[in-house]
C-alpha positions in Angstrom: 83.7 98.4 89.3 87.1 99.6 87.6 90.3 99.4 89.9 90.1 103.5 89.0 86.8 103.7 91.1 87.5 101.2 93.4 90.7 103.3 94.7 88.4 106.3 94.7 85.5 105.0 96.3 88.4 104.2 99.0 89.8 107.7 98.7 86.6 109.2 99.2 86.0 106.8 102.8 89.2 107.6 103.9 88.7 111.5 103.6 85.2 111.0 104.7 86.4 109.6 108.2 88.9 112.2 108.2 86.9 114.5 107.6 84.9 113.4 110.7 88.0 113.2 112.9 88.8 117.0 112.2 85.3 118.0 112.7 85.2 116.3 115.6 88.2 117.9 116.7 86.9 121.3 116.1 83.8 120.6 117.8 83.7 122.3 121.0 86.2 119.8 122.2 83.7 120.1 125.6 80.3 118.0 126.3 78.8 121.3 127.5 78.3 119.7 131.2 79.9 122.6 132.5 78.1 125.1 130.9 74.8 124.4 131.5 75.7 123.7 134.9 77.1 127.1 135.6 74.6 128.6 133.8 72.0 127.2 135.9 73.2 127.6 139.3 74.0 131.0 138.7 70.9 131.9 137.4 69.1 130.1 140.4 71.1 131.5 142.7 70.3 135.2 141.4 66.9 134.9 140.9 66.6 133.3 144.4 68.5 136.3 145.8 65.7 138.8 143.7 62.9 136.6 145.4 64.6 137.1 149.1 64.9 141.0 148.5 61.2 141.5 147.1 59.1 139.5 148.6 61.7 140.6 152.0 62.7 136.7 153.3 66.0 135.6 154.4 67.4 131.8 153.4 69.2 130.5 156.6 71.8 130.4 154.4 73.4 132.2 151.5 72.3 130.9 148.2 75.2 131.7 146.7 77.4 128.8 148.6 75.5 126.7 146.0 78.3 127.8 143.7 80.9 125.7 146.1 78.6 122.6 145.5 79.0 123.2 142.0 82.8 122.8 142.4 82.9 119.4 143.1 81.0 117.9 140.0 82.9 120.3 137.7 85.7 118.8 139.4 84.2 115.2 138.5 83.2 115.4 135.0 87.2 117.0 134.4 88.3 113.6 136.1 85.5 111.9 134.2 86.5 113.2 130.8 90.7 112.5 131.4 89.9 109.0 131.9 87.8 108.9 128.5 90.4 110.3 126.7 93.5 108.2 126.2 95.3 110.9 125.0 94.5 115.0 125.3 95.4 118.2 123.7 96.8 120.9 125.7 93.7 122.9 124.6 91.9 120.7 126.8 94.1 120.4 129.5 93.8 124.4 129.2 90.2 125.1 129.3 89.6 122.4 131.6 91.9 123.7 134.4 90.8 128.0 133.2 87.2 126.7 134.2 88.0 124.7 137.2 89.7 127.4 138.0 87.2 129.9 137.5 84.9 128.1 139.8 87.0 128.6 142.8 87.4 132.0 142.0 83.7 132.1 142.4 83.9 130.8 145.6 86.5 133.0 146.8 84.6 136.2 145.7 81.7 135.2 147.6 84.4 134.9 150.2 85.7 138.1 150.0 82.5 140.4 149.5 80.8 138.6 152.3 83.6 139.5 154.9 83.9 143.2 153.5 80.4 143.6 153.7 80.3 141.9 157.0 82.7 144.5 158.3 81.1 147.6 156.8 78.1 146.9 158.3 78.3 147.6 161.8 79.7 151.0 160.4 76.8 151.3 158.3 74.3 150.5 161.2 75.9 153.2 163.5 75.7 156.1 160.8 71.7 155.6 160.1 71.6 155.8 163.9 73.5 158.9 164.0 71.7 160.7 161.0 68.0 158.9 161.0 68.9 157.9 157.7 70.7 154.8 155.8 74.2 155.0 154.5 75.3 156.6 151.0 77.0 153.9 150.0 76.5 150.0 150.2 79.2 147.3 149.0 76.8 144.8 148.2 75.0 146.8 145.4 78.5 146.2 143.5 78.4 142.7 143.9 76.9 141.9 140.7 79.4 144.5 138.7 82.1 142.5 140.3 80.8 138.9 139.6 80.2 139.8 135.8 83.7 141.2 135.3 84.7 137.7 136.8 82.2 136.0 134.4 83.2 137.3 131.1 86.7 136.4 131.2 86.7 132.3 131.4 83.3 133.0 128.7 85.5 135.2 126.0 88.7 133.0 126.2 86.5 130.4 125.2 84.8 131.8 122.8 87.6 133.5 121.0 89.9 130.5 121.1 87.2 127.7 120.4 86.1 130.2 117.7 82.6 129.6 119.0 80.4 132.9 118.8 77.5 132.2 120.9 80.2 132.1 124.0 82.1 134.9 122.6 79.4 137.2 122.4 77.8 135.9 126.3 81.7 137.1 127.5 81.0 140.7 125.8 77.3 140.7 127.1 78.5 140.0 130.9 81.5 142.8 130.4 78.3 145.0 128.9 76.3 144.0 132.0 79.1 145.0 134.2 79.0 148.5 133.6 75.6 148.8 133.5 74.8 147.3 136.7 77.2 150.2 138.4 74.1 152.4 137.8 71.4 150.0 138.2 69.3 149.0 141.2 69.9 145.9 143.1 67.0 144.1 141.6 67.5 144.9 138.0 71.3 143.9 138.9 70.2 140.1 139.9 68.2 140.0 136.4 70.9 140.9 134.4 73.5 138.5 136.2 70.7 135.7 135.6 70.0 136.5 132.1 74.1 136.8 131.2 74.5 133.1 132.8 71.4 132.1 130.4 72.6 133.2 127.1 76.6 133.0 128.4 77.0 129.4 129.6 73.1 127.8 129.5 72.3 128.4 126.0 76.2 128.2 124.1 76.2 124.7 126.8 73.2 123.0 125.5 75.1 124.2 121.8 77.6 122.4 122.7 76.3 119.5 123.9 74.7 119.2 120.9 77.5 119.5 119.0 79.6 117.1 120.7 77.0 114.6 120.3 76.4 115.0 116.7 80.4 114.4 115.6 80.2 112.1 118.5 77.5 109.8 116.2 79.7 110.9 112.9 83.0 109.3 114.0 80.9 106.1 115.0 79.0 106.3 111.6 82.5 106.2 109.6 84.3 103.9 111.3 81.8 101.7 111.1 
């Protein structure tokens, strides 16, 4: 071998491993953990919700305070992924905290609607004994308008910023949902909210998880 190829063979392992690096970098800069985890709890928790209302059983509790038990591993696998990095980006210190963030917002929606439709109810109950009949208007069959406006923002900011389509289109389709629940039953508003978690957080997670493991082997493979 010539010094010539020697010193390009070299040139072409150091650009190879760099190439790596940045591709690495570019990858979803995320395991996907989170993702499928909100994706699945969601969905659970509004398909469980659609099972309560037509088959008519009641959960001694509301399924939805699974969401706050989702809080605390999110919170773990941030802590997790700060100790495995020796250094991090502010991207990550971003999107980390926007999610962690997001997930407490959860919580406090469920918060929120639950004592407003706690108080409108007795209100409720007095004007179908007054009239014979139920009330106009019930809070609750806005929930899921609500939660999807909610959903699509932490989804889009990802997508648009991480230049990764398949979350950038699940943020439009929840915004998409959103409206369309406001004229939909209750029912087909649970299916909707399950299917945007699916193809918003489950699907672009398992993506990413992919992904992540795949430069994860790479970097190993050049350094070697």
């Amino acid at each position: 071998m010539t010094q010539t190829e020697k010193q390009l063979t070299e040139k072409e392992s150091l650009d190879l491993i760099a190439m790596m690096i940045n591709k690495a970098k570019d990858t979803r800069r995320d395991t996907g953990i989170a993702a499928i985890m909100w994706g699945a709890v969601i969905a659970i928790c509004s398909l469980v919700r659609l099972s309560e209302i037509h088959f008519g059983y009641k959960l001694p509790f509301d399924i939805y305070l699974l969401t706050f038990a989702a809080v605390i591993p999110q919170i773990y696998f941030s802590v997790k992924e700060k100790k495995k990095r020796k250094a991090k980006a502010y991207g990550d210190v971003f999107f980390d905290n926007m999610w962690m963030a997001f997930g407490i917002c959860i919580f406090l929606m469920i918060f929120i609607t639950g004592s407003i439709y706690s108080g409108l109810k007795p209100m409720t109950e007095e004007y179908q004994k007054l009239t014979g009949h139920s009330a106009p208007f019930h809070f609750y069959e806005f929930n899921s308008s609500f939660f999807l406006l909610l959903y699509g923002l932490p989804t889009f900011v990802t997508g648009v910023s991480m230049k990764f389509k398949p979350m950038l289109w699940g943020g439009l389709l929840c915004w998409v949902c959103c409206i369309v629940t406001i004229y939909t039953t209750v029912k087909i508003d649970l299916i909707l909210t399950a299917l945007s978690s699916i193809f918003a957080w489950f699907i672009p997670g398992l993506i990413m998880e992919k992904d992540y493991r795949k430069a994860k082997k790479g970097l190993a493979a050049a350094n070697v």
